[in-house]
C-alpha positions, 0 to 999 in steps of 0.5 A: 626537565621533570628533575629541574622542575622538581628541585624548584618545587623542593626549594619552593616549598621547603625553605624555611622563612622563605617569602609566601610565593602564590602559586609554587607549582606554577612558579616551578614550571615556569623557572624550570622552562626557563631554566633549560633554555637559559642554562647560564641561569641558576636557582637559588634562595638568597636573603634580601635587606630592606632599606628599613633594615628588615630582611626576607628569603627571596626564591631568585635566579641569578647569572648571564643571558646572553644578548643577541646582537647582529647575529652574534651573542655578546660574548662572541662580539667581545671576542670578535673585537679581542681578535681584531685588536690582536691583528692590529697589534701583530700588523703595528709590530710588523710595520715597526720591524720593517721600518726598524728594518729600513733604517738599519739598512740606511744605516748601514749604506750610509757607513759604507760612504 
């Protein structure tokens, strides 16, 4: 976390134009403890456009924190659904074949009359 922590103070401090943060060392802890408990999170300096057209370097962080919901992250929920969605599926076409199946015999007894 020393080496994250660092590279934040680098760009903090060395990016030229960049917004004039308060407290650059602080901001660097922070990001950085933040940064390897969300690790879906990078760090990046990014230009921001006022609606009065003027524009300034902004220190950002940018990406996906995952949500906890009923025990499950997002992602794991989306993929629950994905997976019930297929059983469904799979449970449709069975059912569409032994129906297929079914007539297919009817079908058949009915031309042997």
């Amino acid at each position: 976390m020393a080496q994250l922590h660092s590279q934040v103070l680098h760009v903090l401090h060395n990016s030229p134009g960049l917004y004039p943060y308060g407290d650059k060392t602080r901001i660097a802890r922070d990001v950085a403890n933040l940064l390897s408990v969300i690790t879906t999170l990078k760090h990046q300096v990014a230009r921001f456009m006022y609606d009065d057209g003027r524009s300034q370097l902004l220190f950002q962080l940018e990406g996906t924190v995952e949500i906890v919901y009923k025990g499950l992250t997002i992602v794991e929920k989306r993929r629950e659904r994905e997976r019930e969605r297929e059983r469904e599926r799979k449970r449709e076409r069975g059912k569409r074949r032994r129906e297929e199946k079914e007539q297919r015999k009817e079908e058949e007894r009915i031309g042997k009359r």
